[in-house]
N, C-alpha and C positions, 0 to 999 in steps of 0.2 A: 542560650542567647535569644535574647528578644527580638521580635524584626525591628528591621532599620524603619524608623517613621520618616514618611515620604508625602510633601506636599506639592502638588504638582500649583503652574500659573493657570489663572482661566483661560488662555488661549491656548494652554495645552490640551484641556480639553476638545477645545475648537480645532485645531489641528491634527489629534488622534481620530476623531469623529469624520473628519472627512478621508479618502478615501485614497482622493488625490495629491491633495497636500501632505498626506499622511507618507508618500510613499515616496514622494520629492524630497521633504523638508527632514523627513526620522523615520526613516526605513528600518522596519526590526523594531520600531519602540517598544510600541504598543504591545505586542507580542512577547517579549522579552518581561516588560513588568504583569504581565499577566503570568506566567510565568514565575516568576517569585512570589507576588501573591500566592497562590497555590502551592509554592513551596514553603511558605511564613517563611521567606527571607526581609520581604519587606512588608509594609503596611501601608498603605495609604489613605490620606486622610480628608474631607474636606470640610470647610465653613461654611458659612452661610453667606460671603461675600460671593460665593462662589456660585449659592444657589439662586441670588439677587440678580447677580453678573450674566448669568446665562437666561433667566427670565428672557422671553421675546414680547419686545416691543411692537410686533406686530403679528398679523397671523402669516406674514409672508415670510417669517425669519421662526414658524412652529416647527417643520419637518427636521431645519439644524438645532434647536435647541433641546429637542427632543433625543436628536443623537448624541447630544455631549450629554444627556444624563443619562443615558444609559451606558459612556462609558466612565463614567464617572461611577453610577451604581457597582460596574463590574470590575472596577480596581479597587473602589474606597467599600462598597457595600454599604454599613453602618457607620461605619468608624467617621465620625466625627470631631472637631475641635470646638469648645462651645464659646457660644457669640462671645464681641469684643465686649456689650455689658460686664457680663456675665467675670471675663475673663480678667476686665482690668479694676474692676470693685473687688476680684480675689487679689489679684497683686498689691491693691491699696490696702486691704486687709492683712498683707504680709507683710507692707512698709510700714504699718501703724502697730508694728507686733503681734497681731493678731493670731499668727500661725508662727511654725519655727524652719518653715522652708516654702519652696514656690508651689504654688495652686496646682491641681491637677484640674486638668486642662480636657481630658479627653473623653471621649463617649464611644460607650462602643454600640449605644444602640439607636443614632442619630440624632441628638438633641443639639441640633445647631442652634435652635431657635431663641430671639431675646427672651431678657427674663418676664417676665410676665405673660408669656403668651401661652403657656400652658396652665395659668389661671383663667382663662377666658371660658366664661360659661357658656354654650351655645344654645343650651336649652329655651333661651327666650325667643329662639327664633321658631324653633316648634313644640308652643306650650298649648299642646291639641286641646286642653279643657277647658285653660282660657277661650282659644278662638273659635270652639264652641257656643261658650258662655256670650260670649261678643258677637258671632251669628244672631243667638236668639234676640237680642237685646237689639242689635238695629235693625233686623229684617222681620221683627214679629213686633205687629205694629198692637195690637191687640194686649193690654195687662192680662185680661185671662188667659186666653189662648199660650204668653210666655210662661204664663206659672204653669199650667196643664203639661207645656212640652218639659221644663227645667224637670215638673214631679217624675214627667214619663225616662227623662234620662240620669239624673241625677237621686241620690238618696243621703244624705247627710252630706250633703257637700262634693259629693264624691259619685264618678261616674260606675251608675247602677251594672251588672255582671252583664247583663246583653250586651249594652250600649258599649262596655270597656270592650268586648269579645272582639265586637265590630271595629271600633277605632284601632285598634290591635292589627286586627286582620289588615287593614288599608294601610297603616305605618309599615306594615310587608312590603310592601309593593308599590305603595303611591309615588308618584314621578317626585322625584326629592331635587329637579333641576332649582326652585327656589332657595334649599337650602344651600345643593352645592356653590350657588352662586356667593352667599355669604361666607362662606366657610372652604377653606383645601379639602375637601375631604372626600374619600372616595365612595362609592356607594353602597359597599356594603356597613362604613364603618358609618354614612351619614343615617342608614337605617335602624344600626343600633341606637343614635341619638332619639330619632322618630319613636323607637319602641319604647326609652328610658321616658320619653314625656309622658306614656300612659301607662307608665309604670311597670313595664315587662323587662326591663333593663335594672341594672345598678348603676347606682352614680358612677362610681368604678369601672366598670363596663364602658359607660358612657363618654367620659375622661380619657381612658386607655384608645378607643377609637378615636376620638379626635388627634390624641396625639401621635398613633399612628400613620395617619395619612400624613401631617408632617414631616415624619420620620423617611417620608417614602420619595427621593427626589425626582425619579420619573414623574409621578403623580402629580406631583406641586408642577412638574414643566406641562402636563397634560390640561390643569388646571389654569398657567397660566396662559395658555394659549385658548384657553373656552374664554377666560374672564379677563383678557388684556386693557378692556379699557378700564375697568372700574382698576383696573391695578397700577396705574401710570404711576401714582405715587410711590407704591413700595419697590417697582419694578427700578424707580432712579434715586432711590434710597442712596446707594453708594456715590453715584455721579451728580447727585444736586447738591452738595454742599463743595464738589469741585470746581463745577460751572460757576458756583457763587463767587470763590476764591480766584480763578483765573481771569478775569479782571485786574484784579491787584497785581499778579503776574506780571501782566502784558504791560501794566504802567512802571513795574521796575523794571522792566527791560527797555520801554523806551526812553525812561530818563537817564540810565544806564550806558546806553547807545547815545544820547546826547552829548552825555559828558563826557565820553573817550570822543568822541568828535572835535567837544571844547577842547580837551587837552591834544589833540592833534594838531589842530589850530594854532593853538597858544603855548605849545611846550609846556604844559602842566602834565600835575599827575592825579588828579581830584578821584578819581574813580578807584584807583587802591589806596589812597589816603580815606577818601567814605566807605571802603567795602571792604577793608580788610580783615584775613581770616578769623584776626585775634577778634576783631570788631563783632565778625558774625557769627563765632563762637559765646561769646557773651551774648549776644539777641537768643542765641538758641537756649544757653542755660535758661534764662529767664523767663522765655515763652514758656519753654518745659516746666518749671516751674511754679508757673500761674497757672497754665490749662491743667497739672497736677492738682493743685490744692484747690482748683473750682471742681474738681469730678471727688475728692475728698468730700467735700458739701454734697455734692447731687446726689452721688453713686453709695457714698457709704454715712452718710447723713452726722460727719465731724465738723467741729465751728471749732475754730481758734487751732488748726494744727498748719503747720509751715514744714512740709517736706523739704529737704537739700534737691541739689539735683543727683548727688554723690548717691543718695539714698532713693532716688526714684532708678538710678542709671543700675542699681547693685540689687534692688527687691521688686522692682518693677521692670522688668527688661522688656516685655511686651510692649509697653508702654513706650518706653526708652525706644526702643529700634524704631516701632512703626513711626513718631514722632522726629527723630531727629534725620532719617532717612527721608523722611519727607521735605524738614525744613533744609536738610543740604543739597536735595535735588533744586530746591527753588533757587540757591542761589548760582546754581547753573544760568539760569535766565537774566544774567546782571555778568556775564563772562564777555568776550570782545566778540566771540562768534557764538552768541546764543541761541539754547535749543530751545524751539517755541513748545512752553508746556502745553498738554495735553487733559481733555476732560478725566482719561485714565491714572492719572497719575499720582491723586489721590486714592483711587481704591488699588492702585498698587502698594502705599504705604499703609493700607488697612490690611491686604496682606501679612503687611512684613511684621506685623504687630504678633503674628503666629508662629514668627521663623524661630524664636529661640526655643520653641518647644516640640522639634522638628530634628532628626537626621540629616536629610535632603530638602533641600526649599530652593523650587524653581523659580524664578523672577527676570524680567526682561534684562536685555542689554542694559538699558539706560538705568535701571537703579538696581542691579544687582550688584554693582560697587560700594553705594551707600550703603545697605542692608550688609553685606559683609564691613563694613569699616566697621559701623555700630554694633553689631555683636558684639564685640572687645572682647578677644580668645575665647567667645559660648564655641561650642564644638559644632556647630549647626554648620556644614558647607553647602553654601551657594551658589547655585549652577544658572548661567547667565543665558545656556544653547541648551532648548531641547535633543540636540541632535548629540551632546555631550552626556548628557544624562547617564544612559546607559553603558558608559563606563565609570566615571564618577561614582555610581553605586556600587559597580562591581569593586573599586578600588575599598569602598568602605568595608563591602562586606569582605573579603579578604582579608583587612585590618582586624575586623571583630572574630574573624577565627581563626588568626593566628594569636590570639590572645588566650584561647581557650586551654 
């Protein structure tokens, strides 16, 4: 029997991590899945919403972010789920026929990261023969004196055996704070980068380190707490395009709220005649639909294909849940006692985009009703209370060995 795969919510992090909430709110959790981990009863996995989500905005929020990747490290380890790119260009790949079943989805040696980022070459950033070459050249005002020193270091091009010995030697050692600043990466693997530019490294070598430190979620929370500002953008990755959306929100709610006011007044019923389920059943086929066949064009570079929604809901379930979970929590916000969305509320539906490839998938009160609607019988149960958790699991795993 395999383990059960287990995707905790970001606040469960935040809640294990601390000490005292930990001991109010899920007394025994914590404990309990460390515990199965170590038994390979279960598995536990995270994304990279997850590693975004706990980033610190500030350095006065380093000490807890710091703690939730560590326990994060110590339930998930490696085990990963790879990014939403990554994940929904394979499902559109399996909707366009491409494959003959769903994308495998998982990593076990942490590749949360988008695609492309493990092409990123860093080596421009310490290309020691260039910034040599570029010393002489501005600070040696003299033509001869530059050709004299170019002969005394260089010999076809190429940094002569002394001069490599030395540059060598100083890529050991030398303060690598400018590179860290460009780069996650920690300082032994940024030094392998430093060695690979004078050529004491392989490219492979070089590569393997960078992605390493990636790989490493402590690290990256270590990192983001040295480099918070230059990181504001990636750090609200998840939460800026919610903030953009919640606007829109807040104005169907209050024309919403207008109209059930009209119709108080006037004995109408304009609000479930404009908002009805059938009504926003249809808005959602069709949004699903379009924002489908526009990431067709971006993600997997097809023109002229027109997916159903039958066929995104049946080969793209990732896709399907996080999407329509999202757009049936919005019409929450158009109800007679509406619940004012939240900047969170979108990277909760980027979550949910990973629950069908899950055992266990944790998710708040407020949309772990959605995410279970939209599975439509996927076997993935959804736990709304961390404080439930812990038996929820054990019910499964009892199920999976009495089957054996």
């Amino acid at each position: 029997m395999r383990p059960l795969r287990v995707y905790l919510d970001s606040s469960d992090y935040s809640t294990l991590s601390d000490l005292k909430r930990r001991t109010e709110t899920a007394p025994g959790v914590l404990e309990q899945l460390r515990r199965w981990v170590a038994e390979e009863k279960i598995a536990c996995y995270f994304s990279g919403i997850h590693i975004t989500e706990m980033a610190p905005l500030t350095r006065v929020h380093s000490a807890a972010a710091k703690r939730r990747a560590d326990v994060l490290v110590g339930l998930c380890g490696r085990n990963s789920l790879i990014s939403l790119d990554r994940l929904i260009a394979r499902e559109l790949h399996n909707a366009l026929g491409d494959g003959d079943s769903l994308p495998c989805v998982y990593s076990h040696t942490g590749d949360w990261y988008p695609e492309g980022v493990g092409d990123m070459s860093p080596v421009g950033l310490i290309a020691v023969e260039s910034d040599i070459r570029k010393e002489i050249r501005d600070n040696v005002a003299n033509r001869k004196a530059r050709r004299q020193l170019k002969r005394n270091l260089f010999r076809k091009g190429k940094l002569r055996a002394d001069a490599h010995a030395t540059v060598v030697s100083r890529a050991r050692t030398v303060d690598v704070d400018a590179v860290l600043r460009e780069l996650p990466m920690r300082p032994q693997d940024a030094r392998t980068l430093l060695r690979y530019a004078v050529g004491n490294a392989t490219a492979r070598e070089a590569s393997d380190a960078f992605l390493e430190s990636l790989r490493d979620p402590s690290w990256m929370m270590l990192w983001f707490v040295r480099h918070h500002e230059e990181l504001t953008p990636f750090i609200k990755w998840v939460r800026g395009p919610s903030s953009k959306f919640l606007p829109a929100l807040h104005q169907m709610a209050e024309v919403a709220a207008s109209l059930r006011m009209s119709d108080a007044q006037e004995g109408t019923n304009l609000v479930d005649e404009c908002l009805s389920a059938k009504m926003w059943k249809e808005h959602q086929d069709n949004l699903l639909q379009r924002i489908a066949n526009e990431m067709v064009r971006d993600l997997v570079q097809r023109d002229g294909v027109a997916l159903s929604p039958e066929a995104i809901d049946d080969r793209c379930p990732g896709l399907s849940v996080g999407f329509r979970s999202h757009h049936s929590a919005c019409w929450t916000v158009t109800s007679g006692s509406p619940r004012k969305p939240k900047e969170s509320d979108l990277a909760d539906a980027l979550h949910a985009v990973y629950a069908p490839y899950v055992d266990i998938f944790r998710a708040d009160k407020f949309m772990a009703p959605f995410i279970e609607r939209h599975l439509c019988g996927l076997p993935t149960r959804v736990v709304s209370k961390l404080s439930s958790l812990v038996s929820v699991i054990q019910q499964s795993i009892d199920v999976a060995e009495d089957h054996l």
